[in-house]
Every structure is written in C-alpha cells, then in structure tokens.
N, C-alpha and C positions, 0 to 999 in steps of 0.2 A: 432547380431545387431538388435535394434530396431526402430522403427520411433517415435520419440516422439509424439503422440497423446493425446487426452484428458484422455485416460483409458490406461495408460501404465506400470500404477504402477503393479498390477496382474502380469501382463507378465514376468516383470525385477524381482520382487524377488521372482518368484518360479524359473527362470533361473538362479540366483544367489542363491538361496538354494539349486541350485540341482551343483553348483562349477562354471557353465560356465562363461566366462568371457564376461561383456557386453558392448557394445557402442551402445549408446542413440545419435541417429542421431537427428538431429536441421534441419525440414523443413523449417523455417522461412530464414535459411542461407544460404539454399543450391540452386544455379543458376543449372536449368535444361540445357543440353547439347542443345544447337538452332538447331543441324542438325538432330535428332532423330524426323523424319517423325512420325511413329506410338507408341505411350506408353500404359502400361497397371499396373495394381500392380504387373506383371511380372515382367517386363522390368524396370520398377522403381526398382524394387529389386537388380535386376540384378547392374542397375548405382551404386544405393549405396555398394554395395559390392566392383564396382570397385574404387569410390573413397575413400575407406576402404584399400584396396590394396596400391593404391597409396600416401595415408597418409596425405588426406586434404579432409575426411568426420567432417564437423564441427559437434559438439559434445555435447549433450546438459548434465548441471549437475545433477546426482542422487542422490538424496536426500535419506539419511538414512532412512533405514524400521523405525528402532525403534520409532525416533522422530517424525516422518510424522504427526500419527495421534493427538498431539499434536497442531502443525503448523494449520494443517487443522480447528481443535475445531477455534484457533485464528482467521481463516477466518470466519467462522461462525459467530462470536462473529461480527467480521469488516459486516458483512452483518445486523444481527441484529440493529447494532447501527444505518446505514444507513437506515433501514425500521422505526427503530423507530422515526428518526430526522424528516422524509416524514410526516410519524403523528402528530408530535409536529408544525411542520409549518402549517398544515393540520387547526389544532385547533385554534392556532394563527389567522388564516388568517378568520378561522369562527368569533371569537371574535371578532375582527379590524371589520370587514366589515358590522357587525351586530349592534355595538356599538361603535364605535370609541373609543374602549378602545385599549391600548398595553396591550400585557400580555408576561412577558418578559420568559425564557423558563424555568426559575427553578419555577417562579408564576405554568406554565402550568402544571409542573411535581406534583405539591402542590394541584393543583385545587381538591374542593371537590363537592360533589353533592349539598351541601347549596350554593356553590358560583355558581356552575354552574345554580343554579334555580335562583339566583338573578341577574346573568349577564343578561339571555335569556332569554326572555319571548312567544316565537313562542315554542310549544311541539317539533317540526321537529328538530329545529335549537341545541333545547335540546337533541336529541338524537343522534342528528350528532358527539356532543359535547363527550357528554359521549360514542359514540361507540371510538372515539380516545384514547381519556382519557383509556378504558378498553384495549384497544390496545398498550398503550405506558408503562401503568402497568406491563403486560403481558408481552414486551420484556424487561422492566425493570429488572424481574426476573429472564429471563433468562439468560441475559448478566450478573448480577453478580453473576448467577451461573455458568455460565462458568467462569467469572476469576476466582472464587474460587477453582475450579478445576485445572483451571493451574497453578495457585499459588502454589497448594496446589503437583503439579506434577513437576512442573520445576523449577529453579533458574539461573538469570543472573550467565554466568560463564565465567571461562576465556575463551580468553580476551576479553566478554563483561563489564566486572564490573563496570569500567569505563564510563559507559554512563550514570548509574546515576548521571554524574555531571553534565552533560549538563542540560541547565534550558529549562523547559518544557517537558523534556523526564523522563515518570515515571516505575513504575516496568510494567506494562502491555505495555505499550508505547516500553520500553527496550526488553522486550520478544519477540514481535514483531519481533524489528530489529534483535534480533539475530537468531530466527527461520527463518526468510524470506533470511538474509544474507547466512546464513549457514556458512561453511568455506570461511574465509575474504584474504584467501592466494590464492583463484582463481582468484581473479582481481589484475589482475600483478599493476596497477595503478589506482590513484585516479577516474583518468578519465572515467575508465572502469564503476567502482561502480555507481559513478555516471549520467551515459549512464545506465546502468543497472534498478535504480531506478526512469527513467523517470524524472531526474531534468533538462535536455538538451531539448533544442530547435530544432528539423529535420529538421528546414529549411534548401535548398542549396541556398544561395546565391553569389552571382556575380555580381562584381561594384556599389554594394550598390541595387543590386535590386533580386527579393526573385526569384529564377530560377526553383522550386521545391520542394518537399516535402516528404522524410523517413518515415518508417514508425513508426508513434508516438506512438504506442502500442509496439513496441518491449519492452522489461523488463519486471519488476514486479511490477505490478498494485496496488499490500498489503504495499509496500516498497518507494514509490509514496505517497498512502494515508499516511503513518505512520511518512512520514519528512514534509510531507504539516499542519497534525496534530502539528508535533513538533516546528513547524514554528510558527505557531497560538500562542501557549502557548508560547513561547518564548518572541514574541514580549510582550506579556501582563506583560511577572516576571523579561524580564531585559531589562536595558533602553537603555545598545550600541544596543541588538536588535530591538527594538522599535525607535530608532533614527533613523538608517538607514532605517530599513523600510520604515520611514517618507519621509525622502530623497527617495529615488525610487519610491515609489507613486508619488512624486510632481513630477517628468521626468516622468513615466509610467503611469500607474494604480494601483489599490489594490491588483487585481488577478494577475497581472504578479510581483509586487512587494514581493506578498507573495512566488509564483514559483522560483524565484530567491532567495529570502531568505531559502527557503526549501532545495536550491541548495549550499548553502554554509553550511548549519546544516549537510546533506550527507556527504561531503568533509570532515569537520570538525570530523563527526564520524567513517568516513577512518581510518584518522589518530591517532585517539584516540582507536579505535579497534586496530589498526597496532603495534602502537608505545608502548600502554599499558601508556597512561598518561592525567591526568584530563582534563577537557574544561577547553580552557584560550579565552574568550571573548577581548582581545587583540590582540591575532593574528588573530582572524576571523573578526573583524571588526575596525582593524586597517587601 
C-alpha cells in the first residue's frame, strides 16, 4: 500500500514491476480516527493498513506507466499556454495604457518590430514590448511542438472517438479529455465525473442560506480547465449554446454562466463516452 503523494509514480511501478499488488490510498478522503492521542508516519501506517483490512481504505486511481508520460507532456503544454496568455495580456495592457489603442490577441501574436516602433515611442516602453513579444514566440514554438508530438504519438480512441462531434472540442482539446479521464467505467455515474472535473458547486447549503464550504479543489484541475475551454468555443460555433448562455448570464453572470455551461458539456461527454453516440445539442439544451 501506498499513500498517494506528489512523487508516487516511482514507488508504484517498480512495485508493480516487481508483481506486487498495489493500493494507492486517497489522503484527501481518508477521516483520521478523533481518539488517537499520539501520530507519527508509524502510526499512520499502522491506520492505513488497518482500514486496508477492513475494506474502506478509499483508493485513489493508477494511472497506466505506459501512457503517463504522454498525459503529463499535455499538462505541460496546458501550462505553457497559461504563461503564454499572462504575456499576451502583459502586451495588450502596455499598448492600451500607452496609446489608447486595442490590440486584439491574434493583432498581438502578428505584431512586428516596424509596428511595434510605430505604436511606441518611449525606448523602455519598446523593449518591454518586444521582451513579451520574444516570450510569447518562444512558447509559441513550443506548444506546437508538443502537439505535434502527441499527435504524432496518440489518437482519439475507443470510446473516445466520438467527442469530435461535440462543437468546440478539437483533436488536442479531445486528447485531453481522454488522457485526464482515463478509464470512463470508474465513475459509476454521471454525477461522479462530474464532481470529478470540478463542474459542481461545494457549497452546503440550508433553507436557502449557504452553511459551508467542501473542498473545491478536490478533482482534476486539467479536466476543469479543458470543459471551461470547451465551453468557450462552444458558445462562439453553436447558437442553442450560445442562447442559453445568454440566458444564464442575464439571471447570473458570465463567469458562472460559463461554469455552468461547462457543467453540462462534461455530463454531455459522459454520456457520449458511455453510450458510444454523437453530440445531439437537443437533448443538452432542450
């Protein structure tokens, strides 16, 4: 038995190359005993074994050697993209503030050293400019060299294949969900998956008043980002998503309007992972 940690992978497949049979314990799950005066990484040892014994050490999932390192490049890649967008607002916000010009973000990806000497006229202001600029290149490259790499290594497979039909969800978008899902027959219910990928609200509430708060990190942080993405581009290529979104905004806000739409695009790719059958924008926003 192990304790799921940040550095657990090592441990579990040289115990699983060497035959042993492993349980990957789930700290986030597991309630300490209240009468246990003294603990130590003894004695914690000790617990978990015994509720190993007794057959409700909750359990966290392992993820296959082979494909990890694949999974992981995609986080990579989800980081990159996030440093790079920090840059592009970065530049934006120098232009605006400098000139009262917009520069909208594929302008900014475009920008070149002529334009950037005719927008800015302070040297500083110019080199602020192009250190972004040379920065946003720079992951530019990288990012489409890592998808080319996992293009180039993986393919939607069953029963992913089918999420290319969803609109907004593309081949790396799809890779994504089916890396981060893994096997789609561990979440007994829709409801699970979706608790999983952070589409749920923690709040506890009571008589209409908010009593408490879960913890909002449980899940997968990659599988969160990747239906919040899917949401976006949704809204933008089809119009029952883009209606209702409208609707929820005018009761809500944009940020919770989108969370909630992100929230039924998960559900929606449940069942289309489960079922093995295309997006029907009727039943999701009927």
């Amino acid at each position: 038995m192990v304790e799921s940690t940040y550095n657990w992978y090592w441990l579990v497949d040289g115990l699983q190359a060497a035959k042993y049979k492993v349980h990957l314990a789930n700290p986030a799950e597991m309630q300490q005993y209240s009468g246990m005066k003294y603990t130590d990484d003894t004695w914690d040892s000790y617990w978990l074994a015994h509720m190993l014994r007794l057959g409700i050490l909750p359990e966290g999932y392992i993820y296959p050697k082979e494909i990890r390192p694949v999974r992981d490049l995609l986080r990579k890649r989800t980081m990159l993209v996030r440093h790079r967008t920090a840059h592009l607002l970065s530049l934006q916000n120098m232009v605006n503030r400098n000139t009262g010009r917009k520069v909208n973000v594929n302008d900014a990806k475009r920008l070149s050293e002529e334009k950037i000497s005719e927008q800015l006229t302070d040297k500083h202001h110019k080199m602020a400019v192009q250190s972004d600029k040379a920065v946003i290149d720079f992951f530019h490259e990288q990012i489409d060299r890592i998808e080319k790499a996992v293009l180039k290594e993986v393919k939607l497979r069953y029963p992913y294949e089918e999420l290319l039909t969803v609109p907004g969800i593309g081949k790396i978008l799809g890779i994504t969900i089916m890396l981060e899902t893994g096997d789609i027959n561990r979440f007994p219910t829709v409801s699970d998956y979706s608790s999983y990928c952070r589409c749920v609200s923690s709040q506890k509430i009571s008589n209409g008043k908010k009593k408490g708060e879960g913890n909002k990190k449980n899940g997968n942080k990659y599988l969160a980002w990747a239906y919040v993405e899917a949401a976006n581009f949704m809204r933008r290529y089809s119009e029952p998503a883009r209606s209702w979104h409208q609707r929820k905004a005018a009761k809500t806000n944009k940020i919770v309007a989108i969370k909630a739409l992100s929230n039924k695009v998960a559900r929606a790719c449940y069942f289309i992972i489960k079922d093995q059958t295309p997006f029907d924008p009727k039943k999701l926003f009927q």
